[in-house]
TIBA-96519 format. One record per residue (C-alpha): residue number from 1; y, x, z. Coordinates in nm, 2 decimals. Layout:
BEGIN
{num=NUM | y=Y | x=X | z=Z};
...
END
This chain:
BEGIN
{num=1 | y=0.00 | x=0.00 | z=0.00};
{num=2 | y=0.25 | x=0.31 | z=0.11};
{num=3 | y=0.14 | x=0.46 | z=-0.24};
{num=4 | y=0.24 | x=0.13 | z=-0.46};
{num=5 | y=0.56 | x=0.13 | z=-0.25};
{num=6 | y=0.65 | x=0.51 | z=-0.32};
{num=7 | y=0.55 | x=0.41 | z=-0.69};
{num=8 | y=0.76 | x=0.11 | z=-0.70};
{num=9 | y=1.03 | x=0.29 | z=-0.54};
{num=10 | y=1.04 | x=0.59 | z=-0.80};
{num=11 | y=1.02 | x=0.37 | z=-1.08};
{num=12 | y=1.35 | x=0.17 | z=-0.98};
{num=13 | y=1.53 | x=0.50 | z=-0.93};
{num=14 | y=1.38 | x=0.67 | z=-1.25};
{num=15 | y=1.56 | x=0.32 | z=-1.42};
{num=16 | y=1.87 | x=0.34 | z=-1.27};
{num=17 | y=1.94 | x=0.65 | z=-1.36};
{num=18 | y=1.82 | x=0.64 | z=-1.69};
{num=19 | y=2.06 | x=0.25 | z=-1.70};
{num=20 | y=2.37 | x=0.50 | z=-1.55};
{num=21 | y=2.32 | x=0.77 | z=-1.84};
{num=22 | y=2.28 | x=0.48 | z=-2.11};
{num=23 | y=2.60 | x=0.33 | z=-2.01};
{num=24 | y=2.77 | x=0.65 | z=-1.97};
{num=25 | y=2.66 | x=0.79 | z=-2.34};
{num=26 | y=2.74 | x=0.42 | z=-2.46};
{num=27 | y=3.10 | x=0.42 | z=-2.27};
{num=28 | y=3.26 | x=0.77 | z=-2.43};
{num=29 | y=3.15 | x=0.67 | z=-2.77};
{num=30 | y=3.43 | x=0.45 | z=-2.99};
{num=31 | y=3.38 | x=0.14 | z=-3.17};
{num=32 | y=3.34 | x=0.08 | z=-3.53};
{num=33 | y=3.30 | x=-0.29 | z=-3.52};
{num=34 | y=2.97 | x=-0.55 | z=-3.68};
{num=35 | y=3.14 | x=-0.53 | z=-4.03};
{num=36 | y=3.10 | x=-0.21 | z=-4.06};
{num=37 | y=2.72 | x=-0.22 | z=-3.94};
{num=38 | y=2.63 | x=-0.52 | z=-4.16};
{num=39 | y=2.67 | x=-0.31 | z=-4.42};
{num=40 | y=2.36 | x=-0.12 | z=-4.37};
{num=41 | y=2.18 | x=-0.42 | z=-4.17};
{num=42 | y=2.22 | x=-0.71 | z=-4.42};
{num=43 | y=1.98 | x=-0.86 | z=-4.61};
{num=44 | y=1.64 | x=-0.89 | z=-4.67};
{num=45 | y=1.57 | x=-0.55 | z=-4.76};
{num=46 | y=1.70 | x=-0.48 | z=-4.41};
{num=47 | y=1.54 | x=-0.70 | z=-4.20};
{num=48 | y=1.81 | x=-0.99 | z=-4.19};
{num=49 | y=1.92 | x=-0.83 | z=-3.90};
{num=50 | y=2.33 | x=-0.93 | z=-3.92};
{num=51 | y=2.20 | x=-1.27 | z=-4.01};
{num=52 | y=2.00 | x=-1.32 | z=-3.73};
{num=53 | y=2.27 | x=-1.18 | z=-3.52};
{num=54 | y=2.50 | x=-1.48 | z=-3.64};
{num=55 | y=2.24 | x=-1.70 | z=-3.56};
{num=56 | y=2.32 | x=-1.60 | z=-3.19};
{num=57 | y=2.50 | x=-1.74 | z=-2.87};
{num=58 | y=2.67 | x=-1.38 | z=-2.92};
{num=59 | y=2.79 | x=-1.40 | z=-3.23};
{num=60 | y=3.04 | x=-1.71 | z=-3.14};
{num=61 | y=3.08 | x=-1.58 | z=-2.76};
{num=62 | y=3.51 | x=-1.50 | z=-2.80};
{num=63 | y=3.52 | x=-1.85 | z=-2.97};
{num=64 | y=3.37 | x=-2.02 | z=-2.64};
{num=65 | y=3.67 | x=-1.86 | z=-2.41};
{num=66 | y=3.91 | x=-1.96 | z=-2.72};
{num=67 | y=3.76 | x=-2.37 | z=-2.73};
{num=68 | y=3.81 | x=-2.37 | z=-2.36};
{num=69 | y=4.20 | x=-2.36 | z=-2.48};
{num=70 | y=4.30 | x=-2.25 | z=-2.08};
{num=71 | y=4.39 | x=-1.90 | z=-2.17};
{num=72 | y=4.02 | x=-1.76 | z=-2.11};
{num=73 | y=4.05 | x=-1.58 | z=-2.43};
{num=74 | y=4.32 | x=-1.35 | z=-2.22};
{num=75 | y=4.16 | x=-1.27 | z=-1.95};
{num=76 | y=4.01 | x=-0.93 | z=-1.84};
{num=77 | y=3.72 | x=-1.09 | z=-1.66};
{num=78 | y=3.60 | x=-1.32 | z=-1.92};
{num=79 | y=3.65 | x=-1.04 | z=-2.23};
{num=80 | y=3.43 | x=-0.83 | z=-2.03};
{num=81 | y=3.16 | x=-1.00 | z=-2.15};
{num=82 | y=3.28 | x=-1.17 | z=-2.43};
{num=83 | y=3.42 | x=-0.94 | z=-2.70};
{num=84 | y=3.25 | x=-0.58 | z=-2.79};
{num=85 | y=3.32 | x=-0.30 | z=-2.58};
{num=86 | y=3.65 | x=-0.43 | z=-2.38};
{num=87 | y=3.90 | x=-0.18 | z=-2.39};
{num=88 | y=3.61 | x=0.10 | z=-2.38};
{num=89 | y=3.70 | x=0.19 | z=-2.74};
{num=90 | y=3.64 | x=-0.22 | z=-2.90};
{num=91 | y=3.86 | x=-0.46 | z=-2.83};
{num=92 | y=4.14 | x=-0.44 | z=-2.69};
{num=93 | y=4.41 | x=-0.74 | z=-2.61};
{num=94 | y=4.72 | x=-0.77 | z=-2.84};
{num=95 | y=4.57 | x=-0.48 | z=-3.05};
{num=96 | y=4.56 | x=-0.57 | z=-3.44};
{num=97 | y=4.19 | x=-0.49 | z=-3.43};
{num=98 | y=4.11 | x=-0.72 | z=-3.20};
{num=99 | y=3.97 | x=-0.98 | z=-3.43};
{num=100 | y=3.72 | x=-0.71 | z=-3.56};
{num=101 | y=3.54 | x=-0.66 | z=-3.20};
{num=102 | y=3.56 | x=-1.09 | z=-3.09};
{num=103 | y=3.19 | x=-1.16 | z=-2.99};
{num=104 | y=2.90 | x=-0.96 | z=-2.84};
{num=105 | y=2.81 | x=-0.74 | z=-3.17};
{num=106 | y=2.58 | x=-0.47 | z=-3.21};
{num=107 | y=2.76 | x=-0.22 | z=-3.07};
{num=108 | y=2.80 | x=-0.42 | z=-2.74};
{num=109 | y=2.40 | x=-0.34 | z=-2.65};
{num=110 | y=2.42 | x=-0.02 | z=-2.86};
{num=111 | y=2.68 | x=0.15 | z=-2.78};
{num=112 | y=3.02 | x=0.22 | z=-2.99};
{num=113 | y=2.86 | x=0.31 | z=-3.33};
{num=114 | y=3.16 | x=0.58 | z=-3.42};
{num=115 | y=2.93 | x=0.89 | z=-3.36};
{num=116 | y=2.59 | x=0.79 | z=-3.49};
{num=117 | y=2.66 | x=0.53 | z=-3.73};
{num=118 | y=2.50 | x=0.80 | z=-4.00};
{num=119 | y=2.24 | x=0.90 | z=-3.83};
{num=120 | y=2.03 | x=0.66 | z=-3.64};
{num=121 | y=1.85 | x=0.54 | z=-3.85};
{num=122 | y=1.79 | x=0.92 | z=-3.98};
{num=123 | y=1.75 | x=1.14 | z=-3.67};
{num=124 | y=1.66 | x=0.92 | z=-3.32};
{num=125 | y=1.75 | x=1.21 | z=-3.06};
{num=126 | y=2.07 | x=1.32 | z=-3.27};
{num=127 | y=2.18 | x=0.96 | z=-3.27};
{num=128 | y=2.08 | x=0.93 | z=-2.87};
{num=129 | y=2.33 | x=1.22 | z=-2.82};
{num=130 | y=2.57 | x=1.03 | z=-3.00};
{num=131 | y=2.58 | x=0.72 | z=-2.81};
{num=132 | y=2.30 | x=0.53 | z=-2.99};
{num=133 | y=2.10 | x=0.27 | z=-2.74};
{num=134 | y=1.82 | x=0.27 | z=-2.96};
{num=135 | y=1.64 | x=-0.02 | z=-2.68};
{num=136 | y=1.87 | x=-0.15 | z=-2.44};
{num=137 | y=1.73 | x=-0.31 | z=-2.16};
{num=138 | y=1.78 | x=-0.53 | z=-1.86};
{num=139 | y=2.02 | x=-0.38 | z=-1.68};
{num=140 | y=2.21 | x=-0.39 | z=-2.01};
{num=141 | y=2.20 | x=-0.75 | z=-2.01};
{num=142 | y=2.23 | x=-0.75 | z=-1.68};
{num=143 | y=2.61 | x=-0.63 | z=-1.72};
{num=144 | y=2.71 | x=-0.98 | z=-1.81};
{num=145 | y=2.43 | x=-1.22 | z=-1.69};
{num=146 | y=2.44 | x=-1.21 | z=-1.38};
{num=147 | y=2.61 | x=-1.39 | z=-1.06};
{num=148 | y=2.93 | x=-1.33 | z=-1.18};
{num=149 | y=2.93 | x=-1.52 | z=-1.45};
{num=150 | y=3.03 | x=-1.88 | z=-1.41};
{num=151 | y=2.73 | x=-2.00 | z=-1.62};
{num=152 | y=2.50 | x=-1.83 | z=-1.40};
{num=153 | y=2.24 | x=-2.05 | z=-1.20};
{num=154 | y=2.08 | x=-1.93 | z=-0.90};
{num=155 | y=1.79 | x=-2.21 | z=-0.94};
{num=156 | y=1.71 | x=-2.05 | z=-1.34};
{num=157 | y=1.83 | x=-1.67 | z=-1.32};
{num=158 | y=1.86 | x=-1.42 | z=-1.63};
{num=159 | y=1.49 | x=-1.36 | z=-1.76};
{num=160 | y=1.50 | x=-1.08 | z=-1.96};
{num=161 | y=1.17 | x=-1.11 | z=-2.18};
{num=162 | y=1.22 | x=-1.48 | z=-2.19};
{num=163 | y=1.64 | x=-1.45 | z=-2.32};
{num=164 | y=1.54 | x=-1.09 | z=-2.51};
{num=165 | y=1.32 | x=-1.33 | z=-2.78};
{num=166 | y=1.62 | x=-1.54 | z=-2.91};
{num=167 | y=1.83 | x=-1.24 | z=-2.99};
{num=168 | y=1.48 | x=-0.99 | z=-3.14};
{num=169 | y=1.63 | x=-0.83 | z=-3.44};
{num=170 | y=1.40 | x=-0.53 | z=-3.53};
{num=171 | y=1.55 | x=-0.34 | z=-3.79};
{num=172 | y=1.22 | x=-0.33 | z=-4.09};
{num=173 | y=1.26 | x=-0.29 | z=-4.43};
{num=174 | y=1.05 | x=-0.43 | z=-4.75};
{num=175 | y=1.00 | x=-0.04 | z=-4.89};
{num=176 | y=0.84 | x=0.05 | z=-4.52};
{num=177 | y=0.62 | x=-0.28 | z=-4.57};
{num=178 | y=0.71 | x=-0.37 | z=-4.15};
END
């Protein structure tokens, strides 16, 4: 029982430190914005991934904060979690690229896409270096579905395997028959 403890124990560490790199490397990384990524992620060919990314709760999250016409779409706390990488090199407020990081794209769960938008799909461990979250996980998610949020329920909380199927994009392509 002390053993499975100890094991549990090291495994929650081992993850939160690995969570506090990931968001570290994602953090000093800028932003290049989803229609910059669709252009290599859009289509068949590649996986329908933008598509299926518009299909999303994420890809219309700014427009929830703007429909609730009470000013949410100004406010720090709410575009934490609403728009890409809030003023962490995406959007920022009043900026004239604003419009180009409204939503939870990509880069949100990725990390900004600046420094390895040419090479992760080329070189996995240069693109790491450069900020690429090739598998974000939980605690990821975590960041904005949590307690915090005021569509957070205490009687249904975040399930991560459950919530991680609506927004599955694998990146395959035809040529690489996946």
């Amino acid at each position: 029982m002390i053993r499975r403890l100890l094991l549990v124990g090291a495994f929650a560490l081992v993850a939160s430190v690995a969570n506090a790199q990931e968001k570290a490397v994602a953090a000093s990384h800028a932003s290049i914005g989803v229609k910059k990524c669709m252009m290599c992620h859009k289509g068949e060919a590649k996986g329908m991934v933008h598509e299926k990314w518009l299909a999303t709760k994420h890809a219309g999250a700014f427009k929830t904060l703007v429909d609730k016409k009470d000013g949410s779409e100004k406010k720090a706390e709410c575009l934490a979690c609403h728009t890409t990488n809030f003023n962490k090199g995406g959007y920022v407020v009043e900026a004239a690229t604003a419009v180009e990081f409204e939503g939870v794209q990509c880069e949100s769960c990725h990390g900004g896409g600046a420094d390895y938008k040419l090479s992760h799909s080329k070189d996995k461990e240069a693109a790491a270096k450069a900020g690429f979250i090739a598998a974000p996980g939980l605690e990821t998610c975590k960041g904005c579905h949590n307690e915090k949020s005021p569509t957070f329920k205490k009687d249904k909380p975040f399930v991560f395997e459950e919530m991680h199927k609506k927004i599955d994009h694998k990146y395959r392509t035809k040529a690489a028959g996946k």
